[in-house]
C-alpha positions as semicolon CSV with decimal commas, in nm:
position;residue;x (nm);y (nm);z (nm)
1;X;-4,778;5,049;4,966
2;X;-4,508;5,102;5,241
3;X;-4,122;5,007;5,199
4;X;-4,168;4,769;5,502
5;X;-4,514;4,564;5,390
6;X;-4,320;4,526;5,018
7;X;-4,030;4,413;5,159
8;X;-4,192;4,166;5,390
9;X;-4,409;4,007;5,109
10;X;-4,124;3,946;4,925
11;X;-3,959;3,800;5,185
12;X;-4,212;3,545;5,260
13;X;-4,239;3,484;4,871
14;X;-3,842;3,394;4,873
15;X;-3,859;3,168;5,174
16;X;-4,139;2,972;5,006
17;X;-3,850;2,830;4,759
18;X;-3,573;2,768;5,064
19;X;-3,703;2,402;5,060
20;X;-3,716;2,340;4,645
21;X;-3,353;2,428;4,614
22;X;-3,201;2,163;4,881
23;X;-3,202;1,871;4,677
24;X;-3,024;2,038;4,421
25;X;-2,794;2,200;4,642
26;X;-2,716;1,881;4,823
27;X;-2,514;1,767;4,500
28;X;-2,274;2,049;4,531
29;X;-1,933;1,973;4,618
30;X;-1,865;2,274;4,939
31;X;-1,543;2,256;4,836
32;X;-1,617;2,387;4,494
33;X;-1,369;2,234;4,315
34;X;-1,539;2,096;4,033
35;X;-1,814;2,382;3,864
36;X;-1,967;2,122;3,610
37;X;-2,249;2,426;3,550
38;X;-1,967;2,704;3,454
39;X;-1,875;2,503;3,214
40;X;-2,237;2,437;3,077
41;X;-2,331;2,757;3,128
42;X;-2,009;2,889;2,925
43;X;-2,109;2,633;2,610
44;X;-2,437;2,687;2,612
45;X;-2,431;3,052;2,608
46;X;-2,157;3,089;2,330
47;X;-2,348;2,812;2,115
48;X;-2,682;3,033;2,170
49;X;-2,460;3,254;1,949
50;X;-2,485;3,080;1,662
51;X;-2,884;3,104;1,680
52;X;-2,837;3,448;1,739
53;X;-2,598;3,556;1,464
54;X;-2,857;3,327;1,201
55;X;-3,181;3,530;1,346
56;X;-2,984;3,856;1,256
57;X;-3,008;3,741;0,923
58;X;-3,385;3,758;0,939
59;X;-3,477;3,992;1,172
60;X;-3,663;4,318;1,117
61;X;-3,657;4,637;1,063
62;X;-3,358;4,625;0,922
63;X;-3,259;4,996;1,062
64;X;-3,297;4,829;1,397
65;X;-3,097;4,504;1,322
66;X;-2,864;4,571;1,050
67;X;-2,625;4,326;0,955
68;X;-2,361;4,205;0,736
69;X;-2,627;4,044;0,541
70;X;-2,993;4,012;0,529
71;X;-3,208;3,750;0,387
72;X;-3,528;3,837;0,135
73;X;-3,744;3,667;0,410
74;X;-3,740;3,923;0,722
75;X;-3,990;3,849;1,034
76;X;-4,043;4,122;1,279
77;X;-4,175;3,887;1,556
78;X;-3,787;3,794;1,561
79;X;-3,738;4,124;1,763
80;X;-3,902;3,998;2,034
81;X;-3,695;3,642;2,142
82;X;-3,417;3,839;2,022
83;X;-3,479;4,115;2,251
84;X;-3,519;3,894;2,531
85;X;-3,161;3,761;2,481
86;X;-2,983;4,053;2,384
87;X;-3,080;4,228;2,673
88;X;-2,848;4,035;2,929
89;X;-2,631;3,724;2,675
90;X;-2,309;3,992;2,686
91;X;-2,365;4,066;3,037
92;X;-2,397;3,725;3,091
93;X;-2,052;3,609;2,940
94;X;-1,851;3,875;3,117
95;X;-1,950;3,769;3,442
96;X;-1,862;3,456;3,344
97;X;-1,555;3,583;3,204
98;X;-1,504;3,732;3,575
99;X;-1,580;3,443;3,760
100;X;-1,279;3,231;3,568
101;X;-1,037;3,494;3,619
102;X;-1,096;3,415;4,031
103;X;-1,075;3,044;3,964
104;X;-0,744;3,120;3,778
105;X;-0,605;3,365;4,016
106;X;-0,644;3,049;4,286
107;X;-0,323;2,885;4,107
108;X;-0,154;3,168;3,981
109;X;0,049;3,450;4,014
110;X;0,006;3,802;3,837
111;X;0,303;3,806;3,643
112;X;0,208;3,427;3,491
113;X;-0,191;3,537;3,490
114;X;-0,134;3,861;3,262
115;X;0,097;3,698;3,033
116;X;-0,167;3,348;3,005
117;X;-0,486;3,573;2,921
118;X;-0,287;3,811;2,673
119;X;-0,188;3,495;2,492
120;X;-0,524;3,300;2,515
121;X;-0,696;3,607;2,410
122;X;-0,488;3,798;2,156
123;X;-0,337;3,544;1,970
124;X;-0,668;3,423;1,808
125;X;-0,825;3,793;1,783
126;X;-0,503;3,855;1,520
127;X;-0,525;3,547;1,324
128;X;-0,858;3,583;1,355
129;X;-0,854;3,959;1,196
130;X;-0,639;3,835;0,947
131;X;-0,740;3,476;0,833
132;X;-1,089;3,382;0,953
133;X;-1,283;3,702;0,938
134;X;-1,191;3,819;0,575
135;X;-1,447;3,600;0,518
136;X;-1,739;3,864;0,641
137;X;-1,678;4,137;0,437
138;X;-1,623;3,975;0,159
139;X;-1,961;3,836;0,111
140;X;-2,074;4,157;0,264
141;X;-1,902;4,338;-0,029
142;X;-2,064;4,110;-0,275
143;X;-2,445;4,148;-0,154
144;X;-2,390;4,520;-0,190
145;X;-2,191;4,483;-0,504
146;X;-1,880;4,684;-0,379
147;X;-1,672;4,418;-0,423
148;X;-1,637;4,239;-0,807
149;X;-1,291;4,034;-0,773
150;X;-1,240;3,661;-0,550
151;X;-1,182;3,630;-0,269
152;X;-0,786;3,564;-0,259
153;X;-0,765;3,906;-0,477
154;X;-0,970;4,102;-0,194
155;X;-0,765;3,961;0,079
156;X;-0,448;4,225;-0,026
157;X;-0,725;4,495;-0,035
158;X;-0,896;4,395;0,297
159;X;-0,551;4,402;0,504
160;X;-0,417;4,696;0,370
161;X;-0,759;4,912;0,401
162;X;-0,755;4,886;-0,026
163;X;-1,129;4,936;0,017
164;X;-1,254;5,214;0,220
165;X;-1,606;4,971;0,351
166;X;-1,444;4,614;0,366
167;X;-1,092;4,660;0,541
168;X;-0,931;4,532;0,802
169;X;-1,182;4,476;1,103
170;X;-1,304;4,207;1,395
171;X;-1,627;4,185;1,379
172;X;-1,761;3,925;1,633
173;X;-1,432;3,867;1,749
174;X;-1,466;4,249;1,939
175;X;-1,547;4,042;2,269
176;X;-1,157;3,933;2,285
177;X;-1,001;4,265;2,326
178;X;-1,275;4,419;2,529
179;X;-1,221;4,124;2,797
180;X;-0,846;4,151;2,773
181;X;-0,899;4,478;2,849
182;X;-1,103;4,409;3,208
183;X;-0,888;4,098;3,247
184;X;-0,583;4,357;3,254
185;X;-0,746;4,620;3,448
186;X;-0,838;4,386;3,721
187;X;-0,508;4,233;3,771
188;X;-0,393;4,558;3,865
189;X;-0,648;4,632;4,142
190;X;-0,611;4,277;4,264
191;X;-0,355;4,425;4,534
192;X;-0,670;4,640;4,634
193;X;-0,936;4,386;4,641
194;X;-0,690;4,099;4,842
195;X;-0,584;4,416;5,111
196;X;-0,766;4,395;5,418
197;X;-0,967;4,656;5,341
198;X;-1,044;4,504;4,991
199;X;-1,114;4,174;5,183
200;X;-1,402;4,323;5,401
201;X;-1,569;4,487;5,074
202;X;-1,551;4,152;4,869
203;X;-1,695;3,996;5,162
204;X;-1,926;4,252;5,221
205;X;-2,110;4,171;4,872
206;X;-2,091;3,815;4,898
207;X;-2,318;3,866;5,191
208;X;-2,620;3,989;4,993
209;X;-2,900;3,746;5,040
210;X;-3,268;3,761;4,944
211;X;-3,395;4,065;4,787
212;X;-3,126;4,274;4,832
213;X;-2,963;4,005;4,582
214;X;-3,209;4,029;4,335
215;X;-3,242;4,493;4,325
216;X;-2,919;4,585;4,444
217;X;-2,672;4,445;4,184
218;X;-2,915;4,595;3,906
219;X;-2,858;4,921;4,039
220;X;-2,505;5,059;3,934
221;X;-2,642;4,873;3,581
222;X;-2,923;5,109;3,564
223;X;-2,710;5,425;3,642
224;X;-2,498;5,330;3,362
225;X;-2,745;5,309;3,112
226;X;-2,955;5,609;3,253
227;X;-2,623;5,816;3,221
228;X;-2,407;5,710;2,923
229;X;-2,605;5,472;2,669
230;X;-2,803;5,765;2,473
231;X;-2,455;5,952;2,520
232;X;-2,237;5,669;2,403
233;X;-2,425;5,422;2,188
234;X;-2,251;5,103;2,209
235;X;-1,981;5,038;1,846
236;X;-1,785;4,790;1,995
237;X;-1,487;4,981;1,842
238;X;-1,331;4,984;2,184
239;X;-1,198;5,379;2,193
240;X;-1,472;5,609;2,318
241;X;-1,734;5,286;2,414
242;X;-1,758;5,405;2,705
243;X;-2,140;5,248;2,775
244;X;-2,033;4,883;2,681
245;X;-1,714;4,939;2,897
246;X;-1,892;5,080;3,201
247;X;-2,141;4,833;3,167
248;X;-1,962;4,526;3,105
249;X;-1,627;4,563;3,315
250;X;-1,934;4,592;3,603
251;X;-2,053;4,258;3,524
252;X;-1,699;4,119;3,452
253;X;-1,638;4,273;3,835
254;X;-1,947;4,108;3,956
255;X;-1,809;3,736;3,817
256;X;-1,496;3,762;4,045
257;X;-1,650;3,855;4,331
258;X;-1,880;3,603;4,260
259;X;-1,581;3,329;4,283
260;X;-1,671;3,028;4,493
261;X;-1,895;3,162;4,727
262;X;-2,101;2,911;4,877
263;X;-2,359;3,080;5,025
264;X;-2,402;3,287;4,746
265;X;-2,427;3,032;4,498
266;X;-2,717;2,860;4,768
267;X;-2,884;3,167;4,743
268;X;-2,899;3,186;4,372
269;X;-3,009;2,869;4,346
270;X;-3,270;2,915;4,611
271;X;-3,428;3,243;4,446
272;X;-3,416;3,085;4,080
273;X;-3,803;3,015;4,055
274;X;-3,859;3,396;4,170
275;X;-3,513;3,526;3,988
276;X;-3,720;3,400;3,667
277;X;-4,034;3,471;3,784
278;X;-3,928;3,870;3,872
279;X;-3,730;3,905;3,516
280;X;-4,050;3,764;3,284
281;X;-4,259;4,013;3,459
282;X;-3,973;4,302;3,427
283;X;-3,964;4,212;3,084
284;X;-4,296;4,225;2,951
285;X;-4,354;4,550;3,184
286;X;-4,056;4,707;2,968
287;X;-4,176;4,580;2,602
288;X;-4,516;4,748;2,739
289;X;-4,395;5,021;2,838
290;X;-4,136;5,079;2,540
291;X;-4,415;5,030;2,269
292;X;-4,723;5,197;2,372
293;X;-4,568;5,399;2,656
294;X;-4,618;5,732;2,476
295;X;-4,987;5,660;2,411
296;X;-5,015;5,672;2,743
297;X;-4,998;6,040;2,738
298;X;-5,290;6,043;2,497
299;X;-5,068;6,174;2,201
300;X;-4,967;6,478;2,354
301;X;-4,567;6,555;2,368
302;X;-4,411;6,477;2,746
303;X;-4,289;6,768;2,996
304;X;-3,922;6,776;3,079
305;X;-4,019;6,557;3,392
306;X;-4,288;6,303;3,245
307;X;-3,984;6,230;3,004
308;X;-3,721;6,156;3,255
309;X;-3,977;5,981;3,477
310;X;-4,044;5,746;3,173
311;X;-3,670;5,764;3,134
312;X;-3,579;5,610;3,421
313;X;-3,856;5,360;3,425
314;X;-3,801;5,206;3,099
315;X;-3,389;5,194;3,200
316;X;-3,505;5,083;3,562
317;X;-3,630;4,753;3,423
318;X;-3,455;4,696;3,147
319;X;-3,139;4,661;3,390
320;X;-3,395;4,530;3,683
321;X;-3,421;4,248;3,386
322;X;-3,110;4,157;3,285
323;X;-2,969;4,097;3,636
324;X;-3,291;3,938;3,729
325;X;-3,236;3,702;3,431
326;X;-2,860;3,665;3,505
327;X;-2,973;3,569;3,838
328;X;-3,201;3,326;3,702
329;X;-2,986;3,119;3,480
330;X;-2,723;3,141;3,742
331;X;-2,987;2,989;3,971
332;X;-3,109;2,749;3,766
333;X;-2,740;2,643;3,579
334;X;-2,631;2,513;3,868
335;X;-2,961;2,330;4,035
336;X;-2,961;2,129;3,700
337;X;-2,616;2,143;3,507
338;X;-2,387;2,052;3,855
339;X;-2,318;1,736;3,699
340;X;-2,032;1,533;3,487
341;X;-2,242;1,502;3,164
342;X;-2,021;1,303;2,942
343;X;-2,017;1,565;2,633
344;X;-1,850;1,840;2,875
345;X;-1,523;1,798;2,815
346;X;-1,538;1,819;2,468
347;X;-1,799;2,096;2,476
348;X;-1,528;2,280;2,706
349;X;-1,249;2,244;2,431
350;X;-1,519;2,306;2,139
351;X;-1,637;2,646;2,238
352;X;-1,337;2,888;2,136
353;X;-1,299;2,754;1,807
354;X;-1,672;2,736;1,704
355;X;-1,669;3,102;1,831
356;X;-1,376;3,243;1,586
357;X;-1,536;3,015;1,364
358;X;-1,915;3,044;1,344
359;X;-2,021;3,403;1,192
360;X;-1,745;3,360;0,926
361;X;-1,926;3,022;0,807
362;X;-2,258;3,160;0,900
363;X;-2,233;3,440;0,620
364;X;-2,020;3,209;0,398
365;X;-2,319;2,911;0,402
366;X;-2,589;3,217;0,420
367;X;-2,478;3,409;0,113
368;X;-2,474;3,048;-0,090
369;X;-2,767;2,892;0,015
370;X;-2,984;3,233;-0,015
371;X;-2,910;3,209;-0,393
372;X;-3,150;2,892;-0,428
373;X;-3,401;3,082;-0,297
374;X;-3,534;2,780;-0,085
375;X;-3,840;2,984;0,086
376;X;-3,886;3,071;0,427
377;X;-3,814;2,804;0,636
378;X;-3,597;2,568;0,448
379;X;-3,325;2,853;0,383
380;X;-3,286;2,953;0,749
381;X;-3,277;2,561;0,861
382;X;-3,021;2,519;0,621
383;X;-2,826;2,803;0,721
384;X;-2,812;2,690;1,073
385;X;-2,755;2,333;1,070
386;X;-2,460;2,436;0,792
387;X;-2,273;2,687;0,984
388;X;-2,343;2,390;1,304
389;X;-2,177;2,127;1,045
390;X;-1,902;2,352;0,938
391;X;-1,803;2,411;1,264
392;X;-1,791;2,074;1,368
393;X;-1,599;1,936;1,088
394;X;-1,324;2,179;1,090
395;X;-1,287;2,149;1,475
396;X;-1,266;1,773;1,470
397;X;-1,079;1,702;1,151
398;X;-0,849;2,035;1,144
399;X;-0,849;2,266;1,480
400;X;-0,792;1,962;1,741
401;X;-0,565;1,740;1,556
402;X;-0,340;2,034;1,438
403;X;-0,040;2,116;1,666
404;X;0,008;2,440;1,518
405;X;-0,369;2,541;1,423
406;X;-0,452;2,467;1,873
407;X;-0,313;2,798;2,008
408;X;-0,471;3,021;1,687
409;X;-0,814;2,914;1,809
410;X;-0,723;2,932;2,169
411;X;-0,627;2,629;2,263
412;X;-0,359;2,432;2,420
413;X;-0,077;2,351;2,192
414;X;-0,089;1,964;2,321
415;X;-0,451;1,832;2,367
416;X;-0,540;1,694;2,735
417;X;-0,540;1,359;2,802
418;X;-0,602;1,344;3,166
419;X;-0,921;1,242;3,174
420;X;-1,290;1,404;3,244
421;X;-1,250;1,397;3,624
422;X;-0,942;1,651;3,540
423;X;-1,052;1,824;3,277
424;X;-1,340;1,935;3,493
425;X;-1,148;2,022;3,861
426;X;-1,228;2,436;3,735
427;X;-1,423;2,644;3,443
428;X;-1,303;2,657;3,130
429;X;-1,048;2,950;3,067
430;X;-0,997;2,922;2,683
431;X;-1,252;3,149;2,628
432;X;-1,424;3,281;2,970
């Protein structure tokens, strides 16, 4: 099939959708100033976490999806949803994480940006380190019976490195510094990208529309994993990541220039049937491909070239997928979340806290309840809906009401009382 036919099928595919999207897109403010879906998006994705984290407790093989802890009742039809998420949730939140630092840089200088995200971001990764994730390794040291004394006599140990497999760490909390990291790094090309020349390249990509929206993104994604993620498995350690930094300071770069584009965010929401359409299909291709690829070959090993062809085709939609997807829920977030719902504004101040919070309380309720031995599917119920209750209860009574405790967890030090319409004028930046 030629370049031109394929390019005009899709075309006429894409335009089928122009009409579907305009009654969503008729709700949108075009001055942008209130982004009701950022903030749903931002909430939604972080409390998709908490599913996550629990399904790591159950899903196998266990070489593939180790964990702090693991459950007697593994399920290795868990790889597959959890496949489908992991495969663009990270990417996901960085562009997010992008997108607030150009609603931020809107009403603020550098100086005053820098010094806002280093606070909002490394105050709670410290007390986080050394208060709330203790927690983790401790009940990691007692399921592998490393650790025999409480827990107030392993916290000397843990901060001081006193044992060699349980010390001082962050855990989930890795996100923090690796987006303090991009946050930093793009303040100081923001001279660059606001120059003239910077202005014409920013605009340049806001201009993508149709297809070229959907492939080209998805291509500097693809390089990245074809190049360095065999090279530079991904440890979240933050020196020598070089994959997870490559890959998401792109998507953290993609987010600002992003911002408030409005005829990008038309365009997303116009290609959000085919967005989700193109990423099911480049996902099922890939599992396809990934499990019975090498049968293909009819058991005999691949030439230098049938291997990097394969290569490349496995990477190519693996990335082709997760931007496809991004595009999607981008798409989709804001034909149906564009809207005041009246448990946004708490959601918005909930999400940091339940974040430093939830894997801590996950493990904590896990490693209790898994001692009853409650079967299959009472244990990982209970699980869940515990680490959702715990998180609630010390937000609300504790986290919120504390003066102090706010600006550990990432919050403001006074709560706001302005009222929804205010709360909501811009995306969330306690977190994103």
């Amino acid at each position: 099939m030629s370049q031109p036919h394929r390019d005009q099928s899709l075309s006429g595919r894409l335009a089928e959708s122009r009409g579907s999207a305009s009654d969503a897109l008729s709700r949108w403010s075009p001055v942008m100033n209130r982004r009701h879906d950022i903030d749903a998006l931002r909430a939604l994705a972080f409390g998709l976490l908490i599913l996550y984290h629990a399904a790591m407790l159950y899903v196998a093989p266990v070489s593939d999806w180790g964990f702090h802890l693991k459950s007697t009742h593994l399920a290795e039809w868990l790889q597959y949803p959890m496949l489908f998420l992991n495969r663009w949730r990270m990417e996901l939140l960085f562009l997010i994480s992008g997108l607030a630092v150009h609603f931020l840089r809107g009403k603020t200088g550098l100086p005053g940006l820098a010094w806002k995200r280093t606070v909002r971001l490394l105050l709670p990764l410290v007390f986080g380190m050394l208060v709330v994730i203790p927690i983790q390794p401790y009940v990691q040291g007692l399921a592998e019976h490393g650790i025999e004394s409480g827990f107030l006599a392993f916290l000397p140990h843990y901060w001081t490195h006193g044992y060699r497999d349980y010390g001082l760490t962050w855990n989930h909390l890795w996100y923090l510094p690796y987006l303090w990291l991009y946050t930093m790094g793009l303040l100081a090309l923001l001279p660059v990208f606001e120059s003239a020349p910077g202005k014409r390249f920013c605009a340049s990509m806001r201009q993508l529309r149709g297809t070229p929206l959907l492939l080209l993104p998805a291509l500097p994604l693809f390089v990245i994993g074809f190049v360095l993620r065999h090279r530079f498995p991904e440890t979240h350690a933050l020196v020598g990541d070089w994959y997870a930094h490559a890959l998401y300071a792109t998507c953290f770069l993609y987010g600002y220039l992003l911002g408030t584009d409005t005829g990008l965010w038309s365009e997303l929401a116009r290609l959000r049937r085919f967005s989700l359409t193109l990423a099911l299909s480049c996902f099922a291709l890939y599992l396809f491909l990934d499990k019975f690829g090498p049968d293909l070959l009819g058991g005999k090993p691949p030439t230098l070239a049938q291997a990097l062809i394969a290569k490349a085709t496995i990477d190519g939609l693996r990335y082709l997928y997760c931007w496809t997807a991004i595009a999607a829920v981008l798409g989709w977030g804001h034909a149906l979340l564009n809207r005041p719902f009246r448990w946004l504004p708490y959601a918005r101040e909930a999400v940091y806290p339940w974040y430093v919070l939830h894997q801590s309380l996950l493990l904590l309720v896990a490693w209790w309840i898994m001692q009853m031995h409650l079967g299959p599917v009472m244990e990982p119920l209970l699980v869940v809906f515990g680490t959702i209750g715990g998180c609630a209860l010390l937000h609300e009574c504790v986290i919120r009401r504390t003066r102090w405790l706010r600006p550990l967890f990432g919050l403001d030090a006074s709560p706001n009382h302005r009222g929804t319409s205010q709360a909501l004028l811009r995306p969330a930046d306690d977190i994103a």
